[in-house]
Each structure stands twice: as structure tokens, then as C-alpha cells.
C-alpha positions in Angstrom: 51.2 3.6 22.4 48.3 3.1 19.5 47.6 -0.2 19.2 46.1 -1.3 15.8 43.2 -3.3 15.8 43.2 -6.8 14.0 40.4 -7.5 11.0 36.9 -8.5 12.6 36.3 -10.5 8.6 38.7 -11.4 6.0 41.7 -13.3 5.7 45.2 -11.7 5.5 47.3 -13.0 2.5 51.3 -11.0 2.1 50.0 -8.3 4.3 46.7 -7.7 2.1 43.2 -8.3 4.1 41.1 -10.3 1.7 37.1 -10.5 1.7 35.2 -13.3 0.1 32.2 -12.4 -1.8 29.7 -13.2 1.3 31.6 -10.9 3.6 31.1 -8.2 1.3 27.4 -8.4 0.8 27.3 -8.7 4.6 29.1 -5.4 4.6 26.9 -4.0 2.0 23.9 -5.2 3.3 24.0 -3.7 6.5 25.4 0.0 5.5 21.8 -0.3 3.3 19.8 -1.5 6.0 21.3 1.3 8.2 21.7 5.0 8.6 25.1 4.8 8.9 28.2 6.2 6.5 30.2 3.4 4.4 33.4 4.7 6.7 31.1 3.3 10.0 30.6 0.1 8.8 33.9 -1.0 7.2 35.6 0.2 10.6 33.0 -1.9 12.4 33.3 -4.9 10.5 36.9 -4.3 9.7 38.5 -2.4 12.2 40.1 -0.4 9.9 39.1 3.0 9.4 39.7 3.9 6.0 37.7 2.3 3.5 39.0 4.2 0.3 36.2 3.6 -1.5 36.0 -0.3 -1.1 32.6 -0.3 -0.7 31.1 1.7 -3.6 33.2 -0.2 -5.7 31.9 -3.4 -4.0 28.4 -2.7 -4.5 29.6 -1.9 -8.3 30.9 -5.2 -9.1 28.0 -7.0 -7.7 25.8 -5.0 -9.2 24.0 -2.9 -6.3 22.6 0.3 -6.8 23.9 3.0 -3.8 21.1 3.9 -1.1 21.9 7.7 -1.9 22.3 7.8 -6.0 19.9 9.8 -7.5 18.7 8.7 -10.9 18.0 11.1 -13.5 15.5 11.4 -16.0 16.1 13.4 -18.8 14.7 11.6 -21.6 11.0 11.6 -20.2 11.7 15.5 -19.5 12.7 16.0 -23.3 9.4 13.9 -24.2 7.4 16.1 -22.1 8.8 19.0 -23.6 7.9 17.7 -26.9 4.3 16.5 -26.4 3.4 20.0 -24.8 5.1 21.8 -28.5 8.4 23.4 -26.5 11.2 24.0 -28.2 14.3 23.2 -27.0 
């Protein structure tokens, strides 16, 4: 028989596990200090292994950019292309 394992952080509330706003960044903080997946540290800090997203949308709402987002730069391309008389 599986036995489920109980939430390491948060406080249950009508069967919904609820983080405060600390908890979180700890949870954020250490997937970015870490070369682990977002999956690996909710499970370790939650004991649940499905994080659907939580933390990505965590980071979102705080306003925390994501270790592995690449940032694009078109519109110094298109200047380059400009300066140098390219036609686009």
C-alpha cells in the first residue's frame, strides 16, 4: 500500500495546500540557486510530485525572471540591419 506523503511547507485549508508568500520565494530561490528541475524541488519541499506549473507561475507573480528564459533581441538586430543599409 502507497502511502502519501504529508506537505513538508504550507498549510492545508478544505483539502487545498496553501503557501505564504515566503514559502514560495524559498521554493524559488533554491530551484535558482540549484541545478535541479522545478518538479525536484516542489516534491522536496512539498512532497508532492506534481507541480503543474506552480512554480513558473510563482516566479510570474512576484516578478522573477526564469533561470532558463532566453531573451530576444530583435529590435537591436533590425537597427543593425539598418545602420549597415540592408534591406529588410
Amino acid at each position: 500500500m502507497k502511502v502519501k506523503s504529508k506537505a513538508i511547507l504550507g498549510k492545508w485549508v478544505e483539502n487545498r495546500l496553501f503557501l505564504s508568500k515566503e514559502q514560495k520565494r524559498m521554493i524559488i530561490d533554491d530551484y535558482l540557486s540549484g541545478k535541479e528541475t522545478k518538479q525536484a524541488v516542489y516534491e522536496r519541499h512539498t512532497g508532492y510530485k506534481n507541480e503543474h506549473g506552480k512554480i513558473s507561475k510563482w516566479m510570474k507573480q512576484l516578478g522573477i525572471n526564469d533561470k532558463s528564459q532566453k531573451s530576444n533581441n530583435f529590435v537591436n538586430m533590425a537597427k543593425q540591419k539598418k545602420e549597415k543599409g540592408q534591406r529588410f
